[in-house]
Backbone bond lengths (Angstrom), bond angles and torsions (degrees), N, CA, C in turn:
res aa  C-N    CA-C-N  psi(-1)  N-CA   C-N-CA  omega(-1)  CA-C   N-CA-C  phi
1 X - - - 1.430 - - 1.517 108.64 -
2 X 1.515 108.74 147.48 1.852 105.58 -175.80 1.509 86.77 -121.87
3 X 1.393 101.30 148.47 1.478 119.84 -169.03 2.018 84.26 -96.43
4 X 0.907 109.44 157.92 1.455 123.80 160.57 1.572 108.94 -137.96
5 X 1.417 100.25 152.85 1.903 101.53 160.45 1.858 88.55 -115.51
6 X 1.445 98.87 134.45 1.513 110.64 176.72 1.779 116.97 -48.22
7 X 1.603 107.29 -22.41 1.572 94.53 -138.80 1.938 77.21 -108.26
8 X 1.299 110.57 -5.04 1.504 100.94 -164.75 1.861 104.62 -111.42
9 X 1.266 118.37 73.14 1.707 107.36 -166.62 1.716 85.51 -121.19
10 X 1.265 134.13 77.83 1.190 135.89 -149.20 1.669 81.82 -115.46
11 X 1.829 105.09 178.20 1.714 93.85 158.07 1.460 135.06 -73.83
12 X 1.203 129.11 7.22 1.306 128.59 -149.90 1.785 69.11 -121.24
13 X 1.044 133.67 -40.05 1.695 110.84 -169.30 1.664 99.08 -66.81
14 X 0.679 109.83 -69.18 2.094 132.50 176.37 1.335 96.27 -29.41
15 X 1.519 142.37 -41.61 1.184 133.09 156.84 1.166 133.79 -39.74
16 X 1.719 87.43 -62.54 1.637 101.07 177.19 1.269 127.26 -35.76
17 X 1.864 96.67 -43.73 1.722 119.51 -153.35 1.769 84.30 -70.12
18 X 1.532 98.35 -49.68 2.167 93.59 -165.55 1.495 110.64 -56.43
19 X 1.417 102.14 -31.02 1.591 100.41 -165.45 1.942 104.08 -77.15
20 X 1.278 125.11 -25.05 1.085 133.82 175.13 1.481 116.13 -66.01
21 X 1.714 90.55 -35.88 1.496 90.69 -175.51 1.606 119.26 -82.92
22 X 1.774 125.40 -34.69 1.309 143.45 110.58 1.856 99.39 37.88
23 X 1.343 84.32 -90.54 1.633 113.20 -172.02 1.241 118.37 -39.16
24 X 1.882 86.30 -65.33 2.035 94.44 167.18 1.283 125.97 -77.06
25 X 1.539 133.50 16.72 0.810 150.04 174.12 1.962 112.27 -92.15
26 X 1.329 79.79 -69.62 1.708 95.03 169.43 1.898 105.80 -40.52
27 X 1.295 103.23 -71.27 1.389 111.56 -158.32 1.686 111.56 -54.78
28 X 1.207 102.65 -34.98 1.979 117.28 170.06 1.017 100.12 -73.91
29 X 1.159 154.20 -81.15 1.465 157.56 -142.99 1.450 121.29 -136.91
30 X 1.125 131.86 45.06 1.644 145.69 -178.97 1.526 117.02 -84.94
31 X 1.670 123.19 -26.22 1.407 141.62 -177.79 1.775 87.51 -82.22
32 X 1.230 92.64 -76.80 1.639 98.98 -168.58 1.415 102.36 -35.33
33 X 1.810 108.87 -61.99 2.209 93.93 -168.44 1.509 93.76 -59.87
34 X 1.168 149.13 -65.08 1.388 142.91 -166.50 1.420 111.94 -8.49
35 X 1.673 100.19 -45.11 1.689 108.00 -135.09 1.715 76.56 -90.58
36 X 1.109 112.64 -59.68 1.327 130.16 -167.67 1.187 118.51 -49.22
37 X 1.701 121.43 -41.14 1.573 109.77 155.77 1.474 128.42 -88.62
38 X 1.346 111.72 -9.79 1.621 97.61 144.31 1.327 134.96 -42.63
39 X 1.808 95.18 -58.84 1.616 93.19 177.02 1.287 127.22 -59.40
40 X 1.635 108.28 -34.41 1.626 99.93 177.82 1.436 117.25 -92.52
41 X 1.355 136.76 27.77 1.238 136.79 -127.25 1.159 133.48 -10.30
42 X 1.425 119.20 85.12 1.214 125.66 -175.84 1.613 115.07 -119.72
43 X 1.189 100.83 152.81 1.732 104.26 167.78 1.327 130.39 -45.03
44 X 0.908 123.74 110.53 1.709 115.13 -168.71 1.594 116.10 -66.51
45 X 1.271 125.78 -25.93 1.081 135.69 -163.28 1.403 98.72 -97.20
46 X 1.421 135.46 -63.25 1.114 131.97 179.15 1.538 110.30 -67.67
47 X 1.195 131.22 -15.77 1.663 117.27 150.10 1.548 110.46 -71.11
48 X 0.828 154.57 -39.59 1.403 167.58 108.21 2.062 102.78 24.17
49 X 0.706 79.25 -78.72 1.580 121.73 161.27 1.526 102.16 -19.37
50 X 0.986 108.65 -72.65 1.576 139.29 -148.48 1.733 98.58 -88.17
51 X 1.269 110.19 -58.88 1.520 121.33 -168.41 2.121 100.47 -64.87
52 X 1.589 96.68 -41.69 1.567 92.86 -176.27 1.695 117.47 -48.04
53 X 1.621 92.06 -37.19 1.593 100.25 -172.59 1.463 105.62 -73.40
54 X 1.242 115.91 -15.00 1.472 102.68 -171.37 2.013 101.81 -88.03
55 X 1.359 96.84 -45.55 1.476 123.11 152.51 1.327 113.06 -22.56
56 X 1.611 142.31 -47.19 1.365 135.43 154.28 1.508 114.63 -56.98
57 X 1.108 120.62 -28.21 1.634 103.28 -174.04 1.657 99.35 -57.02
58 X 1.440 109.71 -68.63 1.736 119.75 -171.70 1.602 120.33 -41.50
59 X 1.896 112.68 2.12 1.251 95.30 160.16 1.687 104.61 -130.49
60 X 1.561 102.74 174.64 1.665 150.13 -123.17 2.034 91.79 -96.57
61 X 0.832 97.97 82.69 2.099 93.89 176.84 1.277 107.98 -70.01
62 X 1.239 123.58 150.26 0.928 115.19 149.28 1.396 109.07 -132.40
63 X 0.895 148.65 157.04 1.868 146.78 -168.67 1.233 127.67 -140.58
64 X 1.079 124.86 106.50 1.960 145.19 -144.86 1.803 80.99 -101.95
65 X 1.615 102.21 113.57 1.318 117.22 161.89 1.291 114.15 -107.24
């Protein structure tokens, strides 16, 4: 679950959230994208990239008003 404060969703929070998500992205599935943009030659980082953002939907907000 990610805690939010309602009044503070600035860019530096929205970072945080990608770069957190980044992390948990990497650490679950980092072999697999590796393998996977080799094979298709793709950027590793910007698939990386890509999956984190999708990677925020699948977690739990909650938002402190």
């Amino acid at each position: 679950m990610v805690y939010l404060n309602y009044t503070n969703l600035d860019d530096e929070t929205q970072e945080r959230l990608v770069s957190v998500s980044k992390k948990d992205v990497e650490h679950k599935f980092g072999n697999e994208l590796k393998r996977y943009a080799k094979e298709h030659h793709l950027e590793y980082y910007t698939l990386l990239e890509e999956e984190a953002i999708r990677n925020l939907y699948s977690y739990e907000y909650v938002f402190n008003i």
